[in-house]
C-alpha positions in Angstrom: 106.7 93.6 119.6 104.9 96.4 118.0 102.4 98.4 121.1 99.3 99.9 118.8 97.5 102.6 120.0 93.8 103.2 119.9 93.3 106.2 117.3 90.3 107.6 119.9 92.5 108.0 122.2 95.4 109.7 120.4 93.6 112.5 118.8 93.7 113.8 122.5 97.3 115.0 121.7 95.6 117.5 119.3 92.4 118.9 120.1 124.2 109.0 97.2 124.2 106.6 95.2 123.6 105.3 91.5 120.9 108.1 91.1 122.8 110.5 92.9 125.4 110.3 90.5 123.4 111.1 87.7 122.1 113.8 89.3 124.9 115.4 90.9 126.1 116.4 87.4 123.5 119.2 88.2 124.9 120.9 90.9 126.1 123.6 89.1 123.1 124.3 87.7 120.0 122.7 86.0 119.4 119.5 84.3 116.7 118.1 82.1 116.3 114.3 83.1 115.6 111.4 80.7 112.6 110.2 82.7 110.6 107.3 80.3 111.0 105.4 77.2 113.1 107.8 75.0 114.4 112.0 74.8 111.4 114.1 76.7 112.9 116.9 75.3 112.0 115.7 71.6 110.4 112.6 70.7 108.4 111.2 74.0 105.3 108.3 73.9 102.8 110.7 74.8 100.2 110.5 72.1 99.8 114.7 71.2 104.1 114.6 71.5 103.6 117.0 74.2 105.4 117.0 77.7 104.6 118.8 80.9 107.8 119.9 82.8 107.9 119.6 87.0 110.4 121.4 89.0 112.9 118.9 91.1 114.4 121.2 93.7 116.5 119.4 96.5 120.3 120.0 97.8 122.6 117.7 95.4 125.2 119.2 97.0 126.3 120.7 100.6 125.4 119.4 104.1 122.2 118.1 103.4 123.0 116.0 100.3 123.6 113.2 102.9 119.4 112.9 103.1 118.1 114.7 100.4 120.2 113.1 96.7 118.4 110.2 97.9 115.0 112.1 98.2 115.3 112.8 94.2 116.2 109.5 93.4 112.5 108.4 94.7 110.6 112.0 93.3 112.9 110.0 89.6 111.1 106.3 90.3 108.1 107.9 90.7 108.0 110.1 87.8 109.8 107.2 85.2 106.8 104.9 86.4 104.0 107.0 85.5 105.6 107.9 82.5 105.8 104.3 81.5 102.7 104.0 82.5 101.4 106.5 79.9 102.2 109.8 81.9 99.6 112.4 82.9 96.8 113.4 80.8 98.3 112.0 78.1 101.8 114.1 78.6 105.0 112.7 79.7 106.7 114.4 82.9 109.8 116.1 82.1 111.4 117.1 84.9 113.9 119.9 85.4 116.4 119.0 88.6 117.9 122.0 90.4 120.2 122.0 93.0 119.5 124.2 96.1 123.2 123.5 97.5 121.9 123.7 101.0 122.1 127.2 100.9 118.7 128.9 101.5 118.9 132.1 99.0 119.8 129.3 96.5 116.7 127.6 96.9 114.9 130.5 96.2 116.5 131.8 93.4 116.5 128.1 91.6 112.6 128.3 92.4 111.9 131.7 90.6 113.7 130.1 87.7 111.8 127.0 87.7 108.5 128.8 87.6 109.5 131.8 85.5 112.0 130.8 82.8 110.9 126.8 83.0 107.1 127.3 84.0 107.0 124.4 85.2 103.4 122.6 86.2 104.6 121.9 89.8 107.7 122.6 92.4 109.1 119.0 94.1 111.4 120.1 96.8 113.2 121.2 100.1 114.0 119.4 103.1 114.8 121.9 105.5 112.4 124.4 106.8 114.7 127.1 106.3 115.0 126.2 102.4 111.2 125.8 102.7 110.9 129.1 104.6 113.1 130.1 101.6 111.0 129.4 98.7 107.7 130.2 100.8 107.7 133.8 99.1 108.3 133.2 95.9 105.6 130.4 95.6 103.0 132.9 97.7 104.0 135.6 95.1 103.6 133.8 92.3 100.7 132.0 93.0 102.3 128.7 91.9 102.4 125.3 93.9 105.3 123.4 95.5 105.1 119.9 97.0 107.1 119.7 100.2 108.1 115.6 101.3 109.5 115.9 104.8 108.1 116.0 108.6 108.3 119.7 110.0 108.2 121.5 112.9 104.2 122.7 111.9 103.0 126.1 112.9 102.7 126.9 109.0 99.7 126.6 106.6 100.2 127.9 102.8 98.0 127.6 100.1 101.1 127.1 97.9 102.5 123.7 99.0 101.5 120.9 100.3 103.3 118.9 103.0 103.7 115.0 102.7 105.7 114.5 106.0 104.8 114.6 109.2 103.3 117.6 111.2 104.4 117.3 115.0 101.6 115.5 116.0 102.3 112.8 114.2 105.2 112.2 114.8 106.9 114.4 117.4 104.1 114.7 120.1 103.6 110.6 120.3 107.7 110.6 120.4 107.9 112.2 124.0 104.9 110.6 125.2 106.2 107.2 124.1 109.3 108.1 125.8 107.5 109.7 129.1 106.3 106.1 129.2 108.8 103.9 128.3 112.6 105.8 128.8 112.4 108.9 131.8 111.1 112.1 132.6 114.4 114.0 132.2 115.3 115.1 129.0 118.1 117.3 127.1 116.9 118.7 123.7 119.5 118.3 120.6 119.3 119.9 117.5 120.4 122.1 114.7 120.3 126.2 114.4 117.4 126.9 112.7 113.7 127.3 112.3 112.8 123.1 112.3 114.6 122.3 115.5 114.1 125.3 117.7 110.5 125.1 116.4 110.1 121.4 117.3 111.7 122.3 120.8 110.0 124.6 121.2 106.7 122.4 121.1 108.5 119.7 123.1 109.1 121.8 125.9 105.8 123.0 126.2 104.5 119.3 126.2 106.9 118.2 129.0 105.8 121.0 131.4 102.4 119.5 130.6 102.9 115.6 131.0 105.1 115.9 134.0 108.4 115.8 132.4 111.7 117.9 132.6 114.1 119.8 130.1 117.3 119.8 131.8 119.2 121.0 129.1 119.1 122.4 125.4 121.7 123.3 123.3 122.3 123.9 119.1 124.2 123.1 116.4 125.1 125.4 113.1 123.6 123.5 110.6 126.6 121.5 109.1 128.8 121.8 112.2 130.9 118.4 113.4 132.0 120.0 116.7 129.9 118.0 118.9 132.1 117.4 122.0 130.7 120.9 124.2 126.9 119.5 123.7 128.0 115.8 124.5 130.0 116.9 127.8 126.8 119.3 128.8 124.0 116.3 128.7 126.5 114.0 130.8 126.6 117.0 133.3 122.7 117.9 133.1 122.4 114.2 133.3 124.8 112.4 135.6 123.0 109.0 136.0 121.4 109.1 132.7 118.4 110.3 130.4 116.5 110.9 127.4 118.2 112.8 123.9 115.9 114.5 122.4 118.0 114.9 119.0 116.9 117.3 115.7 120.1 117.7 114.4 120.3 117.0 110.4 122.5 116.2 108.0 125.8 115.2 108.5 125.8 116.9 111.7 124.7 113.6 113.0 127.4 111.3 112.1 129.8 113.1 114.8 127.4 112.7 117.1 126.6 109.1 117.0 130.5 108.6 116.6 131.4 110.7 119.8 128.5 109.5 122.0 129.1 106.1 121.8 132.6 107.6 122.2 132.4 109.0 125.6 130.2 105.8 126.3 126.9 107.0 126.5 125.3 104.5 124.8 121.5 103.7 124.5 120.6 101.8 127.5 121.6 105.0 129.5 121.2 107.7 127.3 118.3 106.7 124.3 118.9 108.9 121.7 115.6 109.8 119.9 115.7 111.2 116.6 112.8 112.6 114.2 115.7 113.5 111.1 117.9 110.3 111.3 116.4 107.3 109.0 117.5 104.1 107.2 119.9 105.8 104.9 121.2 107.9 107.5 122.0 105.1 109.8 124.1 103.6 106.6 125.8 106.5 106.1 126.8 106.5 109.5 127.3 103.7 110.5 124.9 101.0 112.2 126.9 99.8 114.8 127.0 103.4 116.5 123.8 103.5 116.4 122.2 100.4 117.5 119.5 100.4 120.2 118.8 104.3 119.7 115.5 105.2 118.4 113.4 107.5 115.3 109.8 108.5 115.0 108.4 108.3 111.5 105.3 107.3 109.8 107.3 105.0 107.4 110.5 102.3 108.0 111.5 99.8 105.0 110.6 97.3 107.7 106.6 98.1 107.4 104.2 95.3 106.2 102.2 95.7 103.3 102.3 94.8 99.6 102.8 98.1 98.8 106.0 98.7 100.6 107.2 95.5 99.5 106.5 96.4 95.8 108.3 99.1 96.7 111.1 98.7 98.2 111.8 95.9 95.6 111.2 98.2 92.5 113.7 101.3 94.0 116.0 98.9 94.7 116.1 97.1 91.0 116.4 100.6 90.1 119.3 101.7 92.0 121.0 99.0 93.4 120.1 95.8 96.0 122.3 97.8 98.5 120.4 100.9 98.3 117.3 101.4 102.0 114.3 103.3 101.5 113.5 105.6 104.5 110.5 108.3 105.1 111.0 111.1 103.6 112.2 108.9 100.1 108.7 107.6 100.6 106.8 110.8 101.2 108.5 112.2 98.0 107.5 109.1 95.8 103.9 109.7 96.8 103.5 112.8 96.5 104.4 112.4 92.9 101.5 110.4 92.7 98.5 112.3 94.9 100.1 115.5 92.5 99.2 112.8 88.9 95.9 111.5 91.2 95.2 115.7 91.9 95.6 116.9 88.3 93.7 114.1 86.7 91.0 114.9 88.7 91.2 118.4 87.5 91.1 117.3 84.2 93.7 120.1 84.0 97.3 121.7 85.0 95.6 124.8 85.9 97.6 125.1 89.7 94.0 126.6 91.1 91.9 123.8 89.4 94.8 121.1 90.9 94.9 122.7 94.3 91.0 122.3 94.9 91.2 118.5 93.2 93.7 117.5 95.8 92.2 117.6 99.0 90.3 114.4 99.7 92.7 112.4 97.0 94.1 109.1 98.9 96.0 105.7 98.2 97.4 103.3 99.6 100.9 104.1 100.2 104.1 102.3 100.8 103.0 102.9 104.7 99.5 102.2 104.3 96.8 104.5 103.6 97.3 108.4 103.0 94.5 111.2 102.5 95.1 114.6 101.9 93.2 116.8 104.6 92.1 120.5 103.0 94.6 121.7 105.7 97.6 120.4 102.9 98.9 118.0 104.9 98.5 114.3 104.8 96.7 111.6 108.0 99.2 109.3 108.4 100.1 106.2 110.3 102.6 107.0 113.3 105.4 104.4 113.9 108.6 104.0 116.3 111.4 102.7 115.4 114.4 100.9 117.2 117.6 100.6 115.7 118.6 97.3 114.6 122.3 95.8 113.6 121.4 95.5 110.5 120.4 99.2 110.1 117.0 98.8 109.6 114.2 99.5 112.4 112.6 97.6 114.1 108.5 99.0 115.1 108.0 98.9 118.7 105.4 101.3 118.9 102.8 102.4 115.9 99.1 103.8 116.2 96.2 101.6 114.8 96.0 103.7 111.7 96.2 107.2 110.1 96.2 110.2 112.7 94.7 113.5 111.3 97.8 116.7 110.6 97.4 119.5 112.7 99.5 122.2 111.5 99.4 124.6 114.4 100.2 122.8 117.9 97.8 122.0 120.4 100.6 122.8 122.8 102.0 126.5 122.0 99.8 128.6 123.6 99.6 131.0 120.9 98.1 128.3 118.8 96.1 126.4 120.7 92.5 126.2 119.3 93.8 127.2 115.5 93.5 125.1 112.5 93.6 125.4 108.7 91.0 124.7 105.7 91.7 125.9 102.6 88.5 124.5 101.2 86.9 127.7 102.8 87.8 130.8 101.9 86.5 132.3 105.0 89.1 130.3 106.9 92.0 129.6 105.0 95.5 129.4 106.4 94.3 130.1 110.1 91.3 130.0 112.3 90.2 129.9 115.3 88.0 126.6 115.8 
């Protein structure tokens, strides 16, 4: 059964694969992807003969190819279908894939050749915040623009990319309060060694100490590390009789976790595991059977309801394969493909500047219903739980009666509380004090 939640009421928390394949031909360096009817390089269906080149800039490679190869296969759907579709002001979309090899000084050397020796029109990329802390600079610098597809841990508001995913209040924030409610007051926080996680903990700590809940433990992960048995053996002596897993671990990080919990037999009706980095193709990498009753918090499953998402889900996978899942940060990446063609048509123009100011107020209606972008950069969205299933889909127990407005800088840190972001404004720009 799926709980709604009135929207009044929650602003108060406020204020690998067929396509990877193809692609990971690229790791060593760039690629320039057949993405329409014939060669974009030389003979394309755009009526001046003229293409526009966009920057694909994801980990093919590494740790974090487990989430993000998949990622670039839906920024690829997106882009094929509006070139078929007659491309974007008459150009077709050539786009030039990069792989950041989940190594952050990578990223941002592949994005300083994307905009200087490709120019490109537009940066598609990241998952991590460290990559996207990475590349931050050299989009800032260079005044250029950089699409970014996957929930973060917030506290950042650049004029130089815009942020599909989820900030923590929508999706992190009604996480612990769902689980205040529904799973425990004692919690032990999971995640991986860098900015996202520690960030996101951070936040959630803050938020217990306010709702009436506990942290009784918190421990870290290098990125990419499978040694997972010293933070399993500290939650089941921080929790004896039981609690609530917090977990931000990504990448492949998570399959020894999953494994090694259900392991030790800590399973879900004892110790819920909830995760904000684990989605529909994670759970198949894994594994579904280890992960089975555990939960996620995302604004999109394949399992949500609307013609769009079933479109959708149907078209990715007669492009990839009737095994392939769809999950929310594939989904974030296809549409912001999209608001980017939506932003620039506007414009009338590539000009980044002229694109920038076209794109706030741009919407459609999404795979996961309806999206606007907000002059902060980042997206309302509709906020969903998710249940684990045996067939490794989700099933929505919890979801708020429609799209819940980004705040970039928490309503729980003290040192931003009261802070927001409009870029449409000049006079307040990245940070002000409401």
């Amino acid at each position: 059964m799926v709980t709604r939640f009135n929207r009044r009421k929650f602003l108060v928390y406020g204020s690998a694969t067929l396509g990877t394949s193809m692609l990971l031909k690229a790791c060593g360096g760039s690629t320039t992807t057949d993405t329409g009817a014939t060669d974009a390089s030389t003979d394309t269906a755009a009526a001046d003969g003229e293409t526009i080149k966009v920057g694909i800039l994801h980990s093919l490679s590494g740790t974090m190819a487990i989430s993000e190869t998949t990622v670039v296969d839906a920024e690829m759907l997106a882009i094929k279908e509006i070139n078929e579709a007659g491309g974007v002001l008459g150009k077709q979309i050539e786009a030039i894939t990069e792989d950041g090899a989940s190594d952050w000084p990578t990223f941002a050397s592949k994005a300083e050749k994307l905009i200087d020796d490709d120019q490109v029109a537009v940066v598609f990329g990241c998952w991590t915040s460290a990559s996207r802390k990475a590349v931050l600079p050299v989009f800032e610098s260079k005044d250029h623009m950089l699409w970014y597809p996957v929930q973060y841990e917030g506290q950042e508001c650049s004029k130089n990319i815009f942020y599909t995913g989820a900030a923590p209040n929508q999706q992190i924030e009604p996480a612990v309060d769902w689980l205040l409610e529904n799973k425990g007051k004692d919690f032990f926080l999971v995640g991986s060694d860098y900015v996202f996680p520690r960030t996101a903990n951070t936040i959630i700590k803050e938020q217990l100490t306010a709702k009436g809940g506990n942290t009784l433990g918190e421990d870290y992960l290098p990125l990419g590390n499978t040694e997972v048995t010293p933070i399993i053996t500290k939650i089941k002596a921080a929790m004896p009789d039981g609690g609530v897993i917090f977990n931000s671990l990504n990448g492949d990080s998570n399959v020894a976790f999953f494994k090694q919990l259900q392991g030790a037999g800590m399973g879900p009706d004892q110790y819920p595991v909830m995760s904000v980095s684990v989605a529909e193709e994670e759970v198949r990498q894994i594994g579904p059977e280890f992960l089975v009753g555990h939960l996620a918090s995302w604004n999109y499953f394949q399992t949500v309801e609307t013609p769009e998402n079933e479109k959708w889900v149907a078209d990715f996978k007669a492009e990839f394969g009737d095994d392939r899942v769809t999950n929310d940060p594939m989904e974030a990446a296809y549409i912001m493909v999209y608001l980017w063609k939506q932003a620039v048509e506007a414009a009338g123009s590539f000009d980044i500047a002229e694109v920038r100011a076209a794109a706030y107020g741009q919407s459609m209606a999404a795979p996961e219903g309806t999206v606007t972008m907000n002059a902060n950069h980042h997206l309302s969205k509709t906020v969903r739980l998710g249940e684990v299933m045996d067939d490794g889909m989700f099933n929505i127990v919890w979801e708020t009666d429609g799209p819940i407005d980004p705040e970039p800088w928490n309503q729980f840190v003290p040192d931003t509380i009261g802070f927001a972001c409009d870029w449409s404004d000049p006079a307040k720009g990245g940070k002000f004090e409401v």
